[in-house]
N, C-alpha and C positions, 0 to 999 in steps of 0.2 A: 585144325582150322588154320587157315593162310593168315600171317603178322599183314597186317596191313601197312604199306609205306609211301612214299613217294620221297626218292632222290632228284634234287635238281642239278641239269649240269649244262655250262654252255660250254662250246668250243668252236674255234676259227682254223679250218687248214685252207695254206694257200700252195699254189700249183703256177707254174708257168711253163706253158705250152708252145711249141712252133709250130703255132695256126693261129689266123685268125678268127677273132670273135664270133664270126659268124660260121666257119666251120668246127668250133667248139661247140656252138650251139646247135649245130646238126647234129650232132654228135651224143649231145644230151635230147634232143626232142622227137627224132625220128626214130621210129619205134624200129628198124632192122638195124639203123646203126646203133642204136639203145641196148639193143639185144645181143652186141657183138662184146660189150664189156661188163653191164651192169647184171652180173652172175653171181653166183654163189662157187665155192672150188669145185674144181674140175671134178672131185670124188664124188660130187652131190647128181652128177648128171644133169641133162637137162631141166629148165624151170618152165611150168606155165609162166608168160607175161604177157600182160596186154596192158597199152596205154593210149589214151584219149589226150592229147597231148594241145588243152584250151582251159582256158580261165572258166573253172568247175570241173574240170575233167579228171577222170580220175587212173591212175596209175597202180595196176597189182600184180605180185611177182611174188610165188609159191614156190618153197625147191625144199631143200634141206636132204642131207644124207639118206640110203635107202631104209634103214634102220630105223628111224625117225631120231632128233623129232624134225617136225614141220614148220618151217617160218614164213610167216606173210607179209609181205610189205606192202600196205594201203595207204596210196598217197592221193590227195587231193589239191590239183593246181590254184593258188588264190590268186595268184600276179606275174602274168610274164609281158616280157620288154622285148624284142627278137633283138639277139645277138649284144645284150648286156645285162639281163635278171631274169630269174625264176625262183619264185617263193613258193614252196606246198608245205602243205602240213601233211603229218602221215602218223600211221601208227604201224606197229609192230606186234605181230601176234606168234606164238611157240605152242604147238597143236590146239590150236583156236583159243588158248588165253595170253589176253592184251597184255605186256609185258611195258609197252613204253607206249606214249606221244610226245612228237615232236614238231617244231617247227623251224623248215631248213631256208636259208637265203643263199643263194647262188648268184654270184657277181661275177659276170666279165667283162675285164678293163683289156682295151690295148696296151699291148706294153711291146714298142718297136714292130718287129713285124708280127708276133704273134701274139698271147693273151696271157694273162693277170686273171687267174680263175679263184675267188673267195668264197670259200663255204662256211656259213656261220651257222651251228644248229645248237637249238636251245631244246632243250629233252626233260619231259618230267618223266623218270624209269621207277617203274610200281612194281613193289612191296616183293623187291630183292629178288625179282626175275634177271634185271638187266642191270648192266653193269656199265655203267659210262665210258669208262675205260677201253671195251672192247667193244663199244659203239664207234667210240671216237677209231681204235683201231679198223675197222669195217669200212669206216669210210672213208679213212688213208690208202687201204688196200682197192678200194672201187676207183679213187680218182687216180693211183696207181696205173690201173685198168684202162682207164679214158685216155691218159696218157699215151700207153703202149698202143692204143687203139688209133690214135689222131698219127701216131710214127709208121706204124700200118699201111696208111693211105696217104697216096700223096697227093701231097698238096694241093697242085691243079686237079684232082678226082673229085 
């Protein structure tokens, strides 16, 4: 029988980007640009994604190694602001059992010519699936991603 738990964990990473706010937030909300960082590693191969990128819309992104297992990112948009917030809640699944929910807050500030990217995610991770630790690293490695991604294209693109 599964120990039943729930770990709570919050954490804040921030980022600063040469672009602005508003092509950061292309960057986060349109589903080819979306697609071009928000992956799992290159050994996992391609992932289903598809996102509905609106206040109730929802956001799901299936990949994980050939081998398994399977991970599912199910996000649901509560608040977005264009070109300085996007709040969703999501959850996290490992061959269809729910491993975490969270709730993420995404801020971007100007900061000179480019942007102040604030990610605050508050996580309850259930009964010793998930590991805060390598949540928090997951999503250092994705705005990583976003990063190399915005250096990619330039600027006036």
């Amino acid at each position: 029988m599964t120990k039943r738990s729930v770990t709570h964990d919050t954490f804040t990473l921030e980022r600063s980007y040469p672009a602005a706010p508003a092509r950061v937030f292309f960057a986060l909300s349109d589903p080819q640009a979306k697609a071009k960082w928000f992956k799992g590693p290159e050994e996992w191969g391609p992932a289903q994604h598809q996102i509905d990128f609106r206040v109730g819309g929802r956001e799901v992104s299936i990949g994980g190694p050939k081998e398994g297992p399977q991970h599912r990112f199910d996000a649901i948009y509560q608040d977005i602001v264009p070109d300085q917030r996007i709040i969703y809640t999501y959850e996290m699944h490992l061959d269809g059992k729910r491993i975490s929910v969270s709730l993420a807050t995404l801020e971007l500030k100007p900061e000179g010519t480019g942007t102040r990217l604030v990610l605050t995610e508050q996580g309850a991770f259930l009964d010793e699936f998930d590991d805060p630790a390598v949540r928090r690293g997951g999503m250092d490695s994705l705005l990583d991603a976003l990063g190399a991604s915005l250096e990619a294209v330039p600027a006036n693109a």
